[in-house]
C-alpha positions in Angstrom: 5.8 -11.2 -30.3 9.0 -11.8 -28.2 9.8 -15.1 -26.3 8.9 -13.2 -23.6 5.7 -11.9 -24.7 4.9 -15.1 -25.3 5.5 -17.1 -22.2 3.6 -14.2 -19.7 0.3 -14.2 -22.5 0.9 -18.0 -21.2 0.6 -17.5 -17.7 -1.8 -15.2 -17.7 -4.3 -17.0 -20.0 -4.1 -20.1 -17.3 -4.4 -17.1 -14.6 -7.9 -16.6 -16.7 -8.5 -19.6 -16.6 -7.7 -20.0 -12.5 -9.6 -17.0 -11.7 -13.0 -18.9 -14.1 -12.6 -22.0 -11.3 -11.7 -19.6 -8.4 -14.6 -17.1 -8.5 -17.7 -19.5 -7.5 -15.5 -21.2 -4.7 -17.0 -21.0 -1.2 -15.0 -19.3 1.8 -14.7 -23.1 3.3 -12.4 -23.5 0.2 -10.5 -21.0 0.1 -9.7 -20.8 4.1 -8.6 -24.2 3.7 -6.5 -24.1 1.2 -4.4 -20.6 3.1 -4.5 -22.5 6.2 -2.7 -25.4 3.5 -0.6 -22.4 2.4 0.4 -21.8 5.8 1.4 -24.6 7.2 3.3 -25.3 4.5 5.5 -22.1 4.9 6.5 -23.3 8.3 7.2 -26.7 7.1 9.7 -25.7 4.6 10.8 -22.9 6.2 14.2 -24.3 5.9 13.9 -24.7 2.2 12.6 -21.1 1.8 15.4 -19.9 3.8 18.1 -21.2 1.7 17.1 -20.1 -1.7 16.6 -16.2 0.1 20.7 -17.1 1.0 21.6 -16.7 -2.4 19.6 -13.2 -3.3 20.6 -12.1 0.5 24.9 -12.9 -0.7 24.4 -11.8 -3.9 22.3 -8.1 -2.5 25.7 -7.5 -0.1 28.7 -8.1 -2.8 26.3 -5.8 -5.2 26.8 -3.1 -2.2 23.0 -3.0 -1.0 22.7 -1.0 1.9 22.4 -2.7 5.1 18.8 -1.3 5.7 17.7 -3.1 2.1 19.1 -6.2 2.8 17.2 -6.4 5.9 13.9 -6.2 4.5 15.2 -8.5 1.6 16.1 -11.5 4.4 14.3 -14.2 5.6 14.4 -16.3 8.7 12.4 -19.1 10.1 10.9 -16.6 12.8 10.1 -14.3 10.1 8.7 -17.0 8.2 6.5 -17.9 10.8 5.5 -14.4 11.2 4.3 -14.4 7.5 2.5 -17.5 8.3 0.6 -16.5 10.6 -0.6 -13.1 8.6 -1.9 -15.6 6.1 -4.1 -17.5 8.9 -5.1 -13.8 9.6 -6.6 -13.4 6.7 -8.5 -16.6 7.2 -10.5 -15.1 9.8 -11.4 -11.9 7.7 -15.1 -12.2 6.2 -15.0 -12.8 2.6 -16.6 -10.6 0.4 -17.1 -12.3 -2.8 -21.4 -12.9 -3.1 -21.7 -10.1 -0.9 -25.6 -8.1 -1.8 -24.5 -4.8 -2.3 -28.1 -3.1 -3.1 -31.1 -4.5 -4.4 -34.9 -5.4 -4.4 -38.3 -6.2 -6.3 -38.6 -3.1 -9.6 -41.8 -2.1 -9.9 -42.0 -4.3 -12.9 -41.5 -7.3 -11.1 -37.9 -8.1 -11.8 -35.7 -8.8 -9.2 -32.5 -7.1 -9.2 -29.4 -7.9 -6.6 -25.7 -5.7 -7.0 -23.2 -8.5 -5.6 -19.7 -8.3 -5.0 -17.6 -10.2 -7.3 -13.7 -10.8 -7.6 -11.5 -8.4 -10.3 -10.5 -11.6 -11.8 -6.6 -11.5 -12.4 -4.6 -9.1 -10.6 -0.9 -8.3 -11.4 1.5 -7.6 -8.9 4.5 -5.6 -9.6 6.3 -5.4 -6.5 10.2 -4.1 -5.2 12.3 -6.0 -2.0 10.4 -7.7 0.4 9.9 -11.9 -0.3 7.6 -11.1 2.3 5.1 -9.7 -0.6 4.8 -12.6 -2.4 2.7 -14.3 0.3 0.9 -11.3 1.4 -0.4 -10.7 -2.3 -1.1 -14.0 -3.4 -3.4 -14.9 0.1 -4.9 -11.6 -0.3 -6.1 -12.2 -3.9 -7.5 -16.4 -3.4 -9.2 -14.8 -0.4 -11.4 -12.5 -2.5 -11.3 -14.8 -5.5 -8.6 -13.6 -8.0 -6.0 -14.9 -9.4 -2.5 -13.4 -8.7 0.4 -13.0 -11.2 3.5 -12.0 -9.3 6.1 -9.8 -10.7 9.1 -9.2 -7.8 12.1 -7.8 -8.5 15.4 -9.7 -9.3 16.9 -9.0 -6.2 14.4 -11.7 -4.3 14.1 -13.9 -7.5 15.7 -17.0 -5.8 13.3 -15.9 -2.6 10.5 -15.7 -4.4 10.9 -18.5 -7.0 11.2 -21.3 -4.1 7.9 -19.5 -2.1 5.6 -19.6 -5.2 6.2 -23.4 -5.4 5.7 -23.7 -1.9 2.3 -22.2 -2.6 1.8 -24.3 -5.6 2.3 -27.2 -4.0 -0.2 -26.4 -1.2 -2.7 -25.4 -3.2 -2.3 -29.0 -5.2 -4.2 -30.4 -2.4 -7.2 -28.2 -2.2 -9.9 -27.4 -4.5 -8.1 -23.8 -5.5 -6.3 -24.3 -8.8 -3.0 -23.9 -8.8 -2.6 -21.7 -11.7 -4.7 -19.2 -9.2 -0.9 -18.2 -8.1 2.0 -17.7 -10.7 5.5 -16.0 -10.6 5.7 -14.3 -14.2 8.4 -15.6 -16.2 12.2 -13.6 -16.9 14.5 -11.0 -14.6 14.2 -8.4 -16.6 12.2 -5.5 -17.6 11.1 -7.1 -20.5 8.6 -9.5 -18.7 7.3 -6.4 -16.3 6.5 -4.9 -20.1 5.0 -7.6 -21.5 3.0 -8.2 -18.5 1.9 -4.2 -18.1 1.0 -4.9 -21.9 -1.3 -8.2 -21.2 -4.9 -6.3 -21.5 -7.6 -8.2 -22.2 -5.6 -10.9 -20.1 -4.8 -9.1 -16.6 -7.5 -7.7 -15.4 -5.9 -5.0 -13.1 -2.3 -3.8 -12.0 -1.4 -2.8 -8.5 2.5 -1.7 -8.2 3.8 -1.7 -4.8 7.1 0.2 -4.2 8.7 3.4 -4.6 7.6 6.1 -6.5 9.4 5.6 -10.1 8.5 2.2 -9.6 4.6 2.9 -9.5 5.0 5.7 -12.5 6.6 3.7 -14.5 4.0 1.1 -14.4 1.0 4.1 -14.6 3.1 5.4 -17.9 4.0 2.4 -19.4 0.4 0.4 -18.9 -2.0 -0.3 -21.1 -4.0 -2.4 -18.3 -5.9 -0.2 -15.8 -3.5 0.1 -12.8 -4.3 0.9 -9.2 -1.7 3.6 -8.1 -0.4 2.7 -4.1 2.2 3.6 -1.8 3.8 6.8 -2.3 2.9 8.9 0.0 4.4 12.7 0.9 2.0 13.0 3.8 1.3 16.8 5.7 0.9 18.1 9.5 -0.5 21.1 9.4 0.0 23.1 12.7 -3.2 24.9 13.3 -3.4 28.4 15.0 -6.2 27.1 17.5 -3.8 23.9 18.4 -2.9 22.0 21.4 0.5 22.1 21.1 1.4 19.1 23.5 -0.7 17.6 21.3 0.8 19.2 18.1 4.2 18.4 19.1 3.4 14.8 19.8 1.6 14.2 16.6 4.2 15.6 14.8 7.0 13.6 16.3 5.1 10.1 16.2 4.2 11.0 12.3 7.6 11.2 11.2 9.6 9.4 13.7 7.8 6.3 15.1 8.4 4.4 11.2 9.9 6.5 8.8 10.4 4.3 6.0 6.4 3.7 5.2 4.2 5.7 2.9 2.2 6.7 5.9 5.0 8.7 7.6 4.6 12.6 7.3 7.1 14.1 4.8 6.0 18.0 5.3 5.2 20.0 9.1 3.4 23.2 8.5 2.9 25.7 10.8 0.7 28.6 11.2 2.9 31.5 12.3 0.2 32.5 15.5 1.6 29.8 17.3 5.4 29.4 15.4 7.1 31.2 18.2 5.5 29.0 20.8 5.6 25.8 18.8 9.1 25.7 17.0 11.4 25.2 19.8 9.1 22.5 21.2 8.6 20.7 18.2 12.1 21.3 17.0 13.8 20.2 20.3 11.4 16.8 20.3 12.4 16.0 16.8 16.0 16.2 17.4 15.6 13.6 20.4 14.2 11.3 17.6 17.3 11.9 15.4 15.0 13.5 12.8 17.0 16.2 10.2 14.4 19.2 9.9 14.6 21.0 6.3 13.3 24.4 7.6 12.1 27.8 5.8 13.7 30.8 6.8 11.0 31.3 9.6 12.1 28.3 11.2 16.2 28.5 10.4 15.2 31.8 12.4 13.7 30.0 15.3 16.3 27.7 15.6 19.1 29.8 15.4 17.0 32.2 17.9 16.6 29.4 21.0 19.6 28.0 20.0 17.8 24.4 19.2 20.3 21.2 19.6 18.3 19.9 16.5 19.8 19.3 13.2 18.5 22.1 10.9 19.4 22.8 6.8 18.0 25.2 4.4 14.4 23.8 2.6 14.8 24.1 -1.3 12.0 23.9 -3.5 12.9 20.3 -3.9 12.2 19.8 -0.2 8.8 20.2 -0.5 8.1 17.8 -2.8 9.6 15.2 -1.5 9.2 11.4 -0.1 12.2 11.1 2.1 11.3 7.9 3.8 14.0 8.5 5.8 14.4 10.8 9.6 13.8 13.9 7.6 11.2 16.3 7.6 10.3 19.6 5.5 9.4 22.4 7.9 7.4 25.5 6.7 5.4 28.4 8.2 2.7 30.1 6.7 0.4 32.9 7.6 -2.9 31.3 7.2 -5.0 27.4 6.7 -5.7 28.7 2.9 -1.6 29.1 2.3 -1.5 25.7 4.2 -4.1 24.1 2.1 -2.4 24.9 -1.0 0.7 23.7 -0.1 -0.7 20.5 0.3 -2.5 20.8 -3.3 0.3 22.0 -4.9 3.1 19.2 -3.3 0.5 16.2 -2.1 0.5 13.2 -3.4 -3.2 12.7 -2.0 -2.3 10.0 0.1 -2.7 11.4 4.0 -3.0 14.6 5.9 -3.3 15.6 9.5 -4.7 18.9 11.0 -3.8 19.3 14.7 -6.0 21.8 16.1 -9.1 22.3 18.9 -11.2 24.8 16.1 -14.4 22.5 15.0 -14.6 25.1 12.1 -11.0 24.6 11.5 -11.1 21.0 11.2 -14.5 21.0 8.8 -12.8 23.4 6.6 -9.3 21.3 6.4 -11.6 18.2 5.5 -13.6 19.8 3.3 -10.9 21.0 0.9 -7.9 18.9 1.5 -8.6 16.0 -1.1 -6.4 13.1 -0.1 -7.4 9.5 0.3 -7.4 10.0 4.3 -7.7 12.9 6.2 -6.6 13.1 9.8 -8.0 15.5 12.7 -5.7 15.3 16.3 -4.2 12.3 15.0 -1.0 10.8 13.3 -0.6 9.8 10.0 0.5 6.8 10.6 -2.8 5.4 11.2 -3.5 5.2 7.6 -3.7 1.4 7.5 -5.9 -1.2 6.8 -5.2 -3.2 10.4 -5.3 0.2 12.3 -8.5 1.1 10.6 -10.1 -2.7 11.1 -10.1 -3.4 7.9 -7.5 -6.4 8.4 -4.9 -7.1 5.8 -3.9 -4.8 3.1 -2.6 -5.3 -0.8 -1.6 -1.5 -0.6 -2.8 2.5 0.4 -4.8 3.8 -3.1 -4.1 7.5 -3.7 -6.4 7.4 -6.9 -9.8 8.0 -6.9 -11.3 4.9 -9.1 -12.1 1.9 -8.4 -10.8 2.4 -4.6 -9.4 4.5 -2.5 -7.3 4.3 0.5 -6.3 0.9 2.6 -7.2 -1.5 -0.2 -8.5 -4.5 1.6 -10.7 -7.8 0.5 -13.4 -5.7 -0.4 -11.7 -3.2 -2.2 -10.2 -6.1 -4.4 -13.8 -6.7 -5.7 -16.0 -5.2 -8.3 -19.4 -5.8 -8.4 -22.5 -7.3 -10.9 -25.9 -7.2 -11.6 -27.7 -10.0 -11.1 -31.7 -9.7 -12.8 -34.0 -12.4 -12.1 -37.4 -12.5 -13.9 -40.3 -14.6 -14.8 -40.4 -14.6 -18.8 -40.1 -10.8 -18.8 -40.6 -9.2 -22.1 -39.4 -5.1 -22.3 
């Protein structure tokens, strides 16, 4: 075993340790010791803001584009900002003791299914400093301990916020080893920790996609897959199409750089004639690049469309752009539309826009993606939009959760049988 190796089996065996003391805690605790958290953000704001300096300097003489460093930098109103997510989650209902199903057995035992926390939860996690606090207030809420993993580019960031959090938590009754940055820059420590099992309880990767593959490949502790998302608009033949083209404007163009945004607009070819030059012109107001199929180069060429409009390859349709640019297609039917998505998804979030009831059933029934819109955007794939408050990340697997992973989706669950000197 490496150096390495050795000092992330150390952290995570007092994360094990944190997450014993952590689990029977009461909500009072933990609220208190966030609002601690907090506060203590805001008061050393300035300390928090000098360390992200150095990774924000050292980010623009490596050449980082300006759009990166941006999410990389910190600033006391952005601070404050994070702060006041963390007192957020202090008003969510915790879900830890929560009775999921139970009663009196025939027999005479009594048997209770309550919610209890995962235990330790690794984060592996790109960019944002922002992250750091978002993860680690997410996980004492629901009673895990949280080993953070960010990337080297916010190492200064993140090093000064975990002792920040430390230190707040020093003065609570949530141990302080319930939050740890795992030791080393470089890939080594991300191995070592994807190779902790029996120690890390569960992996949740947040960040692009080769970020989140590597960690599924590489693994041995179960990992939670989240974030990538090449999301769909399918175009029905019974649409609205002021509705259509709005929908498919706002789920590309209102935030492109989120896992919720759509990558993909198909169309059924009824209403292509009708619908392209609307949709087309709407997206070139939004500055959005359209990667079109030769129906649509057709259609743009045809009503002479001020928008910006390229070729599709097959490489089009399978990808995450992130970016303002969006794969157009036509197709003759929903079953060609439906397999599309199959064939390119990556389960995450698709939209139907159409006024056919039997339309809409059979688009839910067979498209098989975490969240399934009908007359609505994409982007409201989200745990705030759907109520769920705060979010560690958007599941696109199918076990243990799925979708907008929030307190209670970072739970699992026990039995708990109570008898009276029951023999079987």
């Amino acid at each position: 075993m490496s150096d390495i190796e050795r000092e992330v089996h150390a952290v995570a065996e007092r994360a094990g340790d944190a997450a014993a003391d952590l689990a029977p805690l009461s909500r009072a605790v933990k609220d208190a010791a966030l609002v601690a958290i907090a506060d203590a953000l805001v008061k050393r704001a300035d300390e928090i803001t000098a360390a992200n300096a150095e990774d924000v300097e050292r980010a623009r003489q490596e050449g980082t584009s300006p759009a990166m460093v941006d999410r990389l930098t910190l600033d006391p109103q952005r601070i404050g900002a994070i702060a006041d997510a963390v007192r957020e989650i202090v008003e969510l209902p915790d879900p830890v003791g929560e009775s999921v199903r139970g009663g009196v057995l025939p027999n005479g035992l009594d048997l209770r299914q309550i919610r209890v926390p995962l235990g330790v939860i690794g984060i592996i996690y790109e960019g944002r400093p922002n992250v750091t606090v978002d993860a680690a207030a997410l996980c004492l809420k629901s009673g895990n301990a949280a080993l953070l993993r960010g990337s080297s580019s916010a190492y200064a960031s993140n090093t000064a916020i975990v002792g920040v959090l430390r230190d707040a938590l020093a003065g609570t009754g949530v141990p302080q080893d319930a939050v740890q940055m795992v030791p080393g820059r470089t890939r080594e420590s991300s191995t070592a920790l994807m190779r902790a099992r029996g120690l890390v309880d569960v992996l949740i990767p947040r960040g692009g996609g080769s970020l989140i593959q590597a960690v599924v490949r590489d693994s041995t502790v179960p990992v939670i897959e989240t974030g990538e998302g090449l999301c769909h608009v399918y175009v029905d033949a019974d649409a609205d199409l002021d509705k259509a083209v709005a929908i498919a404007t706002n789920a590309k163009a209102q935030r492109c750089s989120v896992c919720n945004s759509a990558e993909t607009l198909l169309v059924h070819e009824a209403v292509a004639d009708a619908f392209l030059p609307r949709v087309l012109e709407s997206l070139a107001e939004a500055g959005v690049t359209v990667h079109g199929d030769p129906g649509v180069m057709a259609a743009a060429k045809a009503h002479g469309s001020p928008a910006t409009v390229v070729g599709a390859t097959e490489e089009d349709w399978a990808t995450e752009y992130l970016s303002m640019d969006l794969a157009v297609r036509v197709v003759p039917t929903i079953d060609e539309a439906i397999a599309h998505i199959r064939r390119y998804s990556t389960r995450h979030t698709e939209a139907i826009v159409t006024d056919s009831l039997k339309a809409s059933r059979y688009f839910v029934s067979r498209v098989d993606s975490a969240a399934v819109m009908v007359n609505a955007s994409t982007r409201f794939t989200d745990g705030g939009e759907f109520g769920f408050g705060a979010e560690i990340g958007i599941s696109t697997q199918k076990l243990h959760a799925r979708g907008p992973m929030g307190l209670t989706e970072m739970t699992s669950t026990k039995y708990v049988v109570t008898g009276d000197g029951h023999l079987k």
